[in-house]
C-alpha positions in Angstrom: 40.9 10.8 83.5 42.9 10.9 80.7 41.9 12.0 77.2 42.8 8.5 75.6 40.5 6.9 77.7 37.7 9.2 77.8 35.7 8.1 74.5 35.5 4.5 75.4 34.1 5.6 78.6 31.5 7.7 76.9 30.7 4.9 74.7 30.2 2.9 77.6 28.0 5.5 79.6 26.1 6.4 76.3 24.9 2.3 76.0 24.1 2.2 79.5 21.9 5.1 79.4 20.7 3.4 75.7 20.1 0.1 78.0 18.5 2.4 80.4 15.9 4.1 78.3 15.3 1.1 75.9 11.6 2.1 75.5 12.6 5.2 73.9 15.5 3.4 72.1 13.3 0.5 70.6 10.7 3.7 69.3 13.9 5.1 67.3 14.5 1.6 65.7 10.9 1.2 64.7 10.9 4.6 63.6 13.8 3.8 60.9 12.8 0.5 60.3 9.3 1.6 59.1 11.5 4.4 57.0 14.5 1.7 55.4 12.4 -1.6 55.1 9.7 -0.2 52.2 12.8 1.7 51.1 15.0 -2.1 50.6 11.2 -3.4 48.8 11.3 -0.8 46.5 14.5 -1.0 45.7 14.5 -4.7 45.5 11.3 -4.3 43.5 12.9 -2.0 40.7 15.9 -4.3 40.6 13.9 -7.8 40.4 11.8 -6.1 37.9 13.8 -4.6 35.7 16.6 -6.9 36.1 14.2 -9.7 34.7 12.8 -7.2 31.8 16.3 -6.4 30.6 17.3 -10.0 31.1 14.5 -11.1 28.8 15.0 -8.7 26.1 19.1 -9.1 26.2 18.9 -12.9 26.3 16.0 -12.9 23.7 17.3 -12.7 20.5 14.4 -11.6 18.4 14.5 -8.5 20.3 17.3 -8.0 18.4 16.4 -8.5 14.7 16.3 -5.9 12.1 13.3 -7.2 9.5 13.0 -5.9 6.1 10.1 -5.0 4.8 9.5 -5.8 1.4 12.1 -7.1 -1.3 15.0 -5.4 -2.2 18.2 -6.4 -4.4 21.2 -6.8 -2.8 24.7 -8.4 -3.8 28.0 -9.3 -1.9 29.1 -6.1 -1.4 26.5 -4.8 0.3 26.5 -7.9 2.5 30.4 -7.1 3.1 29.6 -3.4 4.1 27.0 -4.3 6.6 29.0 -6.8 8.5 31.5 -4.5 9.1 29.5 -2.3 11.2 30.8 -2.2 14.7 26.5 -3.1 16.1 26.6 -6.2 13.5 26.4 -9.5 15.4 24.9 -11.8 12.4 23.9 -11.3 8.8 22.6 -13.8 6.3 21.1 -13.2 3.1 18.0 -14.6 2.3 16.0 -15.8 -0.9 12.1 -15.4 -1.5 10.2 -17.1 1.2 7.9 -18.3 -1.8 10.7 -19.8 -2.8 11.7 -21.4 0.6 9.1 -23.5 1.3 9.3 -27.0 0.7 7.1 -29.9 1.9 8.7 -32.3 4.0 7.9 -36.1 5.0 9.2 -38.7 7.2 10.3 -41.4 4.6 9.7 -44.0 7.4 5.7 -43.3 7.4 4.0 -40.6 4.4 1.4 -39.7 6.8 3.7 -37.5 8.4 4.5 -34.8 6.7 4.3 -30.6 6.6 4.7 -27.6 4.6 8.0 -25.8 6.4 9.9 -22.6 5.5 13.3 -23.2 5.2 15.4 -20.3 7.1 18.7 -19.4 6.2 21.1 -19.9 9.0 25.2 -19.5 9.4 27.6 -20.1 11.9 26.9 -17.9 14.9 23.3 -17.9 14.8 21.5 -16.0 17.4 18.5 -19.1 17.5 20.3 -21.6 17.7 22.8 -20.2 20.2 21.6 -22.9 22.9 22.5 -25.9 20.7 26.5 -26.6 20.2 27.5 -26.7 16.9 24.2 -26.0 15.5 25.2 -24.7 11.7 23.6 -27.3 9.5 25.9 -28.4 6.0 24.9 -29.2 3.1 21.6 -31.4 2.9 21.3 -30.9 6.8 18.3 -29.5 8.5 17.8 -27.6 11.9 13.8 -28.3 12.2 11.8 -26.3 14.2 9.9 -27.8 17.2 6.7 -27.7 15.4 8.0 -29.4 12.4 9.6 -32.4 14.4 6.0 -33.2 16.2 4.5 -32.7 12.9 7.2 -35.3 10.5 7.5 -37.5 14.2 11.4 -37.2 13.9 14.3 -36.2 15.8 17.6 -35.4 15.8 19.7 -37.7 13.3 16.5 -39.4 11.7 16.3 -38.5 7.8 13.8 -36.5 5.5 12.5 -36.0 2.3 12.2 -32.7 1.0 9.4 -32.6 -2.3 9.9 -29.5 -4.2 7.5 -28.2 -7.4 7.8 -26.3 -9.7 6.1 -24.8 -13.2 7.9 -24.6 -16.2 7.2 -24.6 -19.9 3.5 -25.0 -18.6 4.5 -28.6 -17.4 4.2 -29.3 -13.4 7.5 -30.9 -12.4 8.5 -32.3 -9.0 12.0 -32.9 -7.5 12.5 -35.0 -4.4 15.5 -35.5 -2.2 16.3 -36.2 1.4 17.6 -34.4 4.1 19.3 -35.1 7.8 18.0 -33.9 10.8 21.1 -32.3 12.4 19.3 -30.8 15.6 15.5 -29.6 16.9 15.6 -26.0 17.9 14.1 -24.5 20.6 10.1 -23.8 21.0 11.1 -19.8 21.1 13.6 -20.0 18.0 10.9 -20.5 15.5 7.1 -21.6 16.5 5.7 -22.8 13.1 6.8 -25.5 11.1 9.8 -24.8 9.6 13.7 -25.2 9.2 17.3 -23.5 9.4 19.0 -24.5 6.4 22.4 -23.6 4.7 22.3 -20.4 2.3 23.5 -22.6 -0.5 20.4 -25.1 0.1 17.9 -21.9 0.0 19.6 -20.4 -3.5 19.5 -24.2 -4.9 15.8 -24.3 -4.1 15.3 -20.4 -5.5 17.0 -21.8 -8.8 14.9 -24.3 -9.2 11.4 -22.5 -8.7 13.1 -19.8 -10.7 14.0 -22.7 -13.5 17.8 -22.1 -13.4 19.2 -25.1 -13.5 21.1 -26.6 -10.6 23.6 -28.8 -12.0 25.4 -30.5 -9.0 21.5 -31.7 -8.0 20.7 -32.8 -11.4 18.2 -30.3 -11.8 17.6 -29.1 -15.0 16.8 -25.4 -16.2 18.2 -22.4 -18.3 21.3 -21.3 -17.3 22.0 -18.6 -15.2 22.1 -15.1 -15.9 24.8 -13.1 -15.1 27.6 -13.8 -12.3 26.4 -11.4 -9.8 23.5 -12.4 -7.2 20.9 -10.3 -5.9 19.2 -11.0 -2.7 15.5 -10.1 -1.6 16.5 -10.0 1.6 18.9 -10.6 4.8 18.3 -12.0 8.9 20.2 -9.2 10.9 20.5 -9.2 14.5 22.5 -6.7 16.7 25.6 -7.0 18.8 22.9 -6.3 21.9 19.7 -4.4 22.3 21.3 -0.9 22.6 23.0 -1.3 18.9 19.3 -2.2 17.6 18.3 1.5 17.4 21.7 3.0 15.4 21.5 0.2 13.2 17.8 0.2 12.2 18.2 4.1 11.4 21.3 3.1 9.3 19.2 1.0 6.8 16.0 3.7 7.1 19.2 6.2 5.5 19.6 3.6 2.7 16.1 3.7 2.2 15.2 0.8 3.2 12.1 -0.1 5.2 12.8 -2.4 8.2 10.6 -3.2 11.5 12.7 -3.3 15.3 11.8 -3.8 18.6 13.5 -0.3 19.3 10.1 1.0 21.2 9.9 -1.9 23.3 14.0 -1.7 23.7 13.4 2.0 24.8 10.3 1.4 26.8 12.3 -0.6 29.4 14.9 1.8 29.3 12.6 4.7 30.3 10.7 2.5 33.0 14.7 1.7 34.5 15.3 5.9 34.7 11.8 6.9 35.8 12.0 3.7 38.5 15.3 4.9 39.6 14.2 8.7 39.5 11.1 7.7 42.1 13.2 5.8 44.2 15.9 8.4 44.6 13.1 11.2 45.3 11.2 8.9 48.0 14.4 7.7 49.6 15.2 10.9 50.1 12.3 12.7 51.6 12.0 9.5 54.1 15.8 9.9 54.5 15.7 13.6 55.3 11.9 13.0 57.5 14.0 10.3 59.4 17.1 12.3 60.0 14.8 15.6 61.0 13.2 13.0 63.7 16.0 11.5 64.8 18.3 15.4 65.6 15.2 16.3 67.4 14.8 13.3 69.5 18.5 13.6 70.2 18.3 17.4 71.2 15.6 16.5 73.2 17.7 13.4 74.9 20.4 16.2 75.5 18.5 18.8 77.0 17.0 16.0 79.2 20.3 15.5 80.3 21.4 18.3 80.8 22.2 17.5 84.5 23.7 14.1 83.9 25.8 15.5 81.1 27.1 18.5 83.8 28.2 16.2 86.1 30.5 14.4 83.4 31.3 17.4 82.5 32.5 18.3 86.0 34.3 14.7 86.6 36.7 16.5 84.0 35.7 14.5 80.5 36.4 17.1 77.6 34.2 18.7 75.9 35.0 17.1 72.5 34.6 13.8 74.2 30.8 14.4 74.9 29.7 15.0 71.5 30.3 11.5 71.7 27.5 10.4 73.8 24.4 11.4 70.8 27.0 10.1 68.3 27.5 6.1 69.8 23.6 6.3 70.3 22.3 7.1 66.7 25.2 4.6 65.4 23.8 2.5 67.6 20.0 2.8 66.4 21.2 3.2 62.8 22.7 -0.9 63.3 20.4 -2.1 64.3 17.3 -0.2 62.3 19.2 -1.4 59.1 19.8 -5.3 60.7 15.6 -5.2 61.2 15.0 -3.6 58.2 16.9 -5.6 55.8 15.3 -8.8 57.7 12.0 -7.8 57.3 12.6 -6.4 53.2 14.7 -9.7 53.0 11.2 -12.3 54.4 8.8 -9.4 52.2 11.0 -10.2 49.0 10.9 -14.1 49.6 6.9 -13.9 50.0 6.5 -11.5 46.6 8.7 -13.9 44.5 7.0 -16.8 45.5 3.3 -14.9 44.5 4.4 -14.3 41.8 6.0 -17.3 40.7 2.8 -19.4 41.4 1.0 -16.6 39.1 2.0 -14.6 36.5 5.5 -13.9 36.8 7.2 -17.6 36.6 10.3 -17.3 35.2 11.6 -14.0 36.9 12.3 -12.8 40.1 9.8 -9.8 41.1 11.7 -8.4 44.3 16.2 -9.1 44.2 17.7 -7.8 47.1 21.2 -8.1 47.8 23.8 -7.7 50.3 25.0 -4.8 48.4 21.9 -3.1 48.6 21.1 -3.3 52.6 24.9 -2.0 52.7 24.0 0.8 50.7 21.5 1.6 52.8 23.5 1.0 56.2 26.4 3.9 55.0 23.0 6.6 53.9 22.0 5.9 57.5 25.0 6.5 59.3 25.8 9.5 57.1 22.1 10.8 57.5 22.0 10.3 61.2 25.5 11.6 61.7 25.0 14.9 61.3 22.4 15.7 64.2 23.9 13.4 66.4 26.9 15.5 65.7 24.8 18.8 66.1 23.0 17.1 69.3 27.0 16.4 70.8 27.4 19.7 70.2 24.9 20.9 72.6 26.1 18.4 74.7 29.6 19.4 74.6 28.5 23.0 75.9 26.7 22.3 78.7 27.8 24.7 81.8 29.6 21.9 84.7 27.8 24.5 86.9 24.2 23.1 86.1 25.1 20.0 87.9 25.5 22.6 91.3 22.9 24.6 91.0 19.9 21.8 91.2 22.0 20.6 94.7 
């Protein structure tokens, strides 16, 4: 027998005897089954999980505002400075919210009508990302969800904005309509209220402040100064790991400002310490598995020991027999994985669909992927590789002679 030809024909011998002892064989798939299959669970779990917490705080974009707290005064420059930042993803100023509510009506029937906010908004606006071309001009409204049930209006339909005011210890009232560009989305804003140019919001500020407004007709003292201050700003970062670096950059400036930087860092701890857990008990069932699996082998060898002589003495190497423990565990560890990522793939079907039908009905609770069961096919091999190789080792040095002496 030639060497070529010698490790096919262990291969051969090694899945007849595999055939042969199948009891034994199924007992060392079950055996990594019941080791892989929680392991492709857990892992699907952390993934499914966290996958669908990230994907809710990235794609939310509240988790990525900066609020002020309080007033402050800021002008142009300041406005300039900030955008620069490389975390920066939108900035607007913003007036007085006392001075940015109006009350609108439907003009078609008075009964429907509500006291809304107006919100500054600018092209690129984080809320409005899901609606195309979203920036409202000049006398054009972006109404929240609650304020289109409450006015009975939609997209395209017409407002009319009344706006009051105190001054020279007379009550005066302004009225004037407005367009309904688009509705915004339930999550954007969920009280009544509207995203509105800048320039609309610093009208309406001029008027409460009675400055007048003279391209509105309004009338009012003139202004003071050429320079305007701002009470305030809507920031949002570039993505939920700028949020942090830019809310410590205003706290340097003094400035007091609320983030969702816990909540940001809260998932980010759960994703290490998830990942920490998994690692440890994938490892401790990998090395338990691999422990079983050498001794089962060593135990299949010295079994053999006659069987394996008399190969010996039909003249196959001894490098050739290390072969016959090796084909076997490749074998088991094939197949163990196959089961396994079956059984984790049915498991994660059944958990999604609890948990859709409960709590959990927009995300996916357990995501496992091909990636994942392959991952788990190549720690396998590589953890059942080295008895099998330490098994064909004792194989390899069985004495030809032990096949003569038991004659």
């Amino acid at each position: 027998m030639t060497g070529r030809g010698e490790i096919p024909t262990v291969f051969r011998l090694s899945l007849a005897d595999y055939r042969h002892e199948w009891q034994l064989s199924v007992c060392l798939i079950v055996a990594l089954v019941a080791v892989l299959a929680p392991l492709f669970i857990l892992f699907g779990l952390k993934s499914g999980l966290i996958d669908t917490l990230a994907g809710r705080l990235i794609q939310d974009p509240h988790t990525r505002e900066i609020k002020l707290v309080g007033a402050a005064k800021l002008n142009d420059e300041w406005f300039g400075a900030m955008r620069s930042r490389p975390g920066v993803a939108f900035l607007v100023p913003s007036t007085r919210s006392i001075a940015a509510t109006v009350v609108l009506r439907n003009p078609a029937n008075s009964a429907f009508w509500t006291t809304a906010e107006l919100i500054a908004t600018a092209a690129g606006d984080p809320l409005l990302a899901d609606i195309p071309g979203a920036e409202p001009a000049a006398d054009q409204l972006v109404l929240s969800r609650a304020a289109a049930s409450r006015l009975n209006v939609k997209a395209g339909d017409r407002v009319e904005a009344n706006l009051s005011r105190q001054r020279h210890g007379q009550s005066e009232v302004v009225t004037f309509p407005l367009t309904v560009k688009a509705v915004a989305a339930e999550a954007a804003f969920d009280r009544p209220g509207a995203f509105a140019p800048l320039g609309l919001l610093i009208d309406l500020e001029d008027y409460r402040d009675g400055v007048m407004v003279g391209h509105r007709g309004w009338e009012g003292s003139a202004p003071e100064g050429a320079t305007r201050l701002f009470s305030g700003f809507r920031l949002y970062a570039r993505s939920i790991h700028d949020v942090a670096a830019l809310g410590d950059a205003l706290r340097a400036q003094s400035r007091e400002v609320r983030t969702k930087a816990a909540e940001i860092a809260t998932m980010q701890d759960l994703d290490r310490n998830l990942g920490t857990i998994f690692w440890l008990v994938a490892a401790v069932a990998g090395l338990g598995y691999s422990v079983s699996l050498g001794a089962n082998l060593w135990a299949g060898v010295e079994r053999k020991r006659k069987d394996l002589a008399v190969m010996r003495l039909l003249g196959l190497r001894t490098t050739s027999l290390v072969w016959f423990p090796l084909s076997q565990a490749l074998v088991t560890s094939l197949l163990g994985t196959a089961v396994a990522g079956a059984i984790a793939l049915v498991m994660a079907g059944l958990l999604n669909h609890l948990f859709v039908i409960s709590e959990w009905p927009d995300g996916v609770t357990c995501l496992i992927l091909a990636p994942h069961v392959a991952v788990g096919l190549v720690a396998t091999l590589l953890s059942t590789t080295i008895p099998a190789i330490l098994a064909g080792r004792r194989a390899s040095r069985v004495d030809p002679a032990d096949s003569l002496r038991e004659v």
